[in-house]
C-alpha positions in Angstrom: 16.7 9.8 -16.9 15.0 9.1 -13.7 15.7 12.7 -12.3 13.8 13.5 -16.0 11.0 10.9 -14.5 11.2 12.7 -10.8 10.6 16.1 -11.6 7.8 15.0 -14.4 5.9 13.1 -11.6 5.9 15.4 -8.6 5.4 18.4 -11.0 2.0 16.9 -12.9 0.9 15.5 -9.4 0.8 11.7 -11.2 3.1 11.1 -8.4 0.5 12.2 -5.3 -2.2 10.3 -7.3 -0.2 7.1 -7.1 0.9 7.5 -3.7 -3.2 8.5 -3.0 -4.0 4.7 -4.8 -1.3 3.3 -2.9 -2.0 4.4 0.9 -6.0 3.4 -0.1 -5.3 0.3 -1.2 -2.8 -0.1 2.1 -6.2 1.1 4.0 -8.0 -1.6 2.8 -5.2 -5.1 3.1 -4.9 -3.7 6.6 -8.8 -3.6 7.4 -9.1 -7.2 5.6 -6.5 -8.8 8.1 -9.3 -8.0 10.4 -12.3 -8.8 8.1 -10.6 -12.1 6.6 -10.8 -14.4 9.7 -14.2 -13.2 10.5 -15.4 -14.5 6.7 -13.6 -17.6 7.0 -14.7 -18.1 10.6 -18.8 -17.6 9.0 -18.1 -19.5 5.8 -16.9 -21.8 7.6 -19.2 -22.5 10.0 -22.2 -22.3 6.9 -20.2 -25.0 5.3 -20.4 -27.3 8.4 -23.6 -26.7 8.8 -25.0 -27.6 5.4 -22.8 -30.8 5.7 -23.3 -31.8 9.2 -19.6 -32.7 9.5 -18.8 -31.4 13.3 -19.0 -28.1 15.4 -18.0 -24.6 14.6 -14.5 -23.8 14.8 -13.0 -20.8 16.3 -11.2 -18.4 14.0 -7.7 -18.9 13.1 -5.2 -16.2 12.6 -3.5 -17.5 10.0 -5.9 -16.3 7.4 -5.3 -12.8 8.1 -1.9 -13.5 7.3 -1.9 -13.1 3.4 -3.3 -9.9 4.0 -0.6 -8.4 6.6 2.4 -9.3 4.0 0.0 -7.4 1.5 -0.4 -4.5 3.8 3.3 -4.1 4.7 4.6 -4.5 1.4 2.5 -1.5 0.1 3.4 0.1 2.7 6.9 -0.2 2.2 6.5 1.0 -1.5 4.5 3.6 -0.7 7.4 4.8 1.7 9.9 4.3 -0.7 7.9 6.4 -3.5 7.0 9.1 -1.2 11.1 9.3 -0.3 12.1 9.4 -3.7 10.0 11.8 -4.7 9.4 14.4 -2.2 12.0 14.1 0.7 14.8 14.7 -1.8 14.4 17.4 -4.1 14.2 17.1 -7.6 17.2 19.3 -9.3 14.8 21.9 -11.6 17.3 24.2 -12.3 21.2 24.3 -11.2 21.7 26.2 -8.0 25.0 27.8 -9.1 25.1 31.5 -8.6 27.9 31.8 -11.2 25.3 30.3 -13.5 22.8 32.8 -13.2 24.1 36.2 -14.3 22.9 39.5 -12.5 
């Protein structure tokens, strides 16, 4: 069944789509570890401002940290989908010669 499901998604390129979806949205966790401190940093320093409650603090890296577990883990599946499906081949037709009469 799941070499029925291999061969169905390389051959109707529902696979590469996925795999597309999946390194875009691996593009965009790992430029939010980068963007996520920064909007907490200015949110942050709005907030204290409007409520007069201390200085600014500096940024802290543990906000971008959500985002890099994010990022690795589609990662990961993406690497796992793009073994499964295209570094091993999918059996189309059986590779016996004694099979295919000449």
């Amino acid at each position: 069944m799941l070499d029925r499901l291999k061969r169905t998604l390389v051959e109707s390129y529902v696979g590469a789509i996925a795999m597309g979806w999946l390194l875009a949205t691996a593009v965009l966790d790992f430029v939010s570890i980068f963007t996520t401190p920064i909007q907490v940093w200015v949110s942050g320093n709005e907030y204290r401002a409007l409520s007069h409650n201390g200085g600014p603090v500096g940024f802290q890296l543990h906000d971008a940290l959500p985002a890099a577990v994010k990022t690795f883990l589609v990662l990961l599946f993406w690497y796992l989908l793009f073994r499964w499906l295209y570094l091993k081949p999918a059996r189309i037709g059986s590779s016996d010669p004694a099979s295919n009469p000449e």
